[in-house]
Every structure is written in C-alpha cells, then in structure tokens.
N, C-alpha and C positions, 0 to 999 in steps of 0.2 A: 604205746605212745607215752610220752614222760611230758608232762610241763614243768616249766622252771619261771621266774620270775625275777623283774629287774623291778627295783624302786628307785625314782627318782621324782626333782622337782620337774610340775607341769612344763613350765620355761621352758627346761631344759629337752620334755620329750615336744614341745611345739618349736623349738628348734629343730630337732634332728629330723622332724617328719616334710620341715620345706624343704631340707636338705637331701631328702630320703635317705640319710644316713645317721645312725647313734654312733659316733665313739666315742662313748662312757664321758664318765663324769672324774673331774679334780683326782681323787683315789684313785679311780682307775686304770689311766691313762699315766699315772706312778709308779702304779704296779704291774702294766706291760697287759693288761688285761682286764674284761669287762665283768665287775662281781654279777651272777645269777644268784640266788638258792631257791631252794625244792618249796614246794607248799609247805613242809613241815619246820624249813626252816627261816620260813619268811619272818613271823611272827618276833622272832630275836633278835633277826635281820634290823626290823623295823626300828626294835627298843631301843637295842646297841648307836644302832648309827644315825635313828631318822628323829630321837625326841624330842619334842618339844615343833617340829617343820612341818609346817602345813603347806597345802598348795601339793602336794605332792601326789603321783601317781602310780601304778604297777599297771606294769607290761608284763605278759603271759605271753610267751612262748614256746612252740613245739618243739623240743630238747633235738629231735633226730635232725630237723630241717639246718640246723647249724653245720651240722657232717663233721671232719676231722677238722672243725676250729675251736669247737668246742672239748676240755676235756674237764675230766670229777679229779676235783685235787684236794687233798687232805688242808684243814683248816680249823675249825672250832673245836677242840677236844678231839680230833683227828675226825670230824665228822667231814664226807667229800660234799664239794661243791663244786658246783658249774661255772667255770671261768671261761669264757671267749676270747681267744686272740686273735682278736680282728674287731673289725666294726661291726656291726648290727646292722643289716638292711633294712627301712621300716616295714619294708613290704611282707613283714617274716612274723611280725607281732599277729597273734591271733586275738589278743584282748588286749585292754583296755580300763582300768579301774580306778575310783577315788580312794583316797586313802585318809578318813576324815580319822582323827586324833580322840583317844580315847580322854576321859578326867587328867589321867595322870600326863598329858603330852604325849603319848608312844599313838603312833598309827598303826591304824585298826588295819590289817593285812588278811583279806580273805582269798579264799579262791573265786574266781571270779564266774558269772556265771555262762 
C-alpha cells in the first residue's frame, strides 16, 4: 500500500465533504488534474506552495484505491508525483490532519497517524 497526500485549505476540504466530492483547488483544475505528493514529498510540497496559510489541512489517501485515474508523472527535478484526473470521492480519504505552521510560516506536514 502507497499513501500520497493532498494539502489544502480546511474551507476548501469542508466543502468538498458536503459535496462528497473534491475537485481540487484554483491550480488544479488549470492544470487538468488533482496535485498528490508522497510523505517524502509533502514537506516541500508545503514550503513551496502552502507558506505563510494557515487553516489548512492534509488528506491521506490510499494511492491503489484511485485505480487508473491516478498516475506518477515526472515534476520537481524529475521526481514522479501523483496527479488524479478526476475528482476525489471524500469517501476514499483514509486521514485527516492539521497542518499548524512552523516560525518560519511553512506548514508543518506529517504523516498522519
């Protein structure tokens, strides 16, 4: 089993859960698809695009449970990530976590437990 991970504002996942659907955020929905990255690369995920925004949450998801929507496409220094083309059903989030801000503004991205 593979987890992958989606950061977003709370808003935005308290939407999508009365909806019981996410499809993605501003970016995403630009670029034809839902950004993931791995645990390993949440952490830059965060810094890059989340600093200084609070209120914000990660979703943990089971990587296989997506099937053929999801695929690993080259991106950061050719490292692959997990993009969905398609929506997110909420029903498919296995976690759930806060993502409180470190000194510097970047959110603090754990694996959840």
């Amino acid at each position: 089993m593979s987890r992958i991970y989606k950061i977003l504002a709370r808003r935005d996942w308290e939407a999508a859960w009365n909806a019981q659907v996410y499809e993605g955020s501003a970016v995403d929905l630009a670029d034809g698809f839902i950004h993931f990255s791995t645990a390993e690369q949440a952490q830059e995920t965060a810094a890059r695009h989340f600093k200084g925004q609070a209120g914000l949450v990660v979703l943990e998801i089971e990587a296989d449970d997506l099937g053929a929507a999801l695929r690993w496409e080259p991106s950061r220094g050719g490292q692959l990530f997990p993009h969905l083309y398609g929506a997110l059903p909420t029903g498919l989030v296995r976690g759930i976590g806060e993502a409180p801000l470190d000194p510097d503004g970047v959110p603090l991205i754990g694996i959840l437990p």
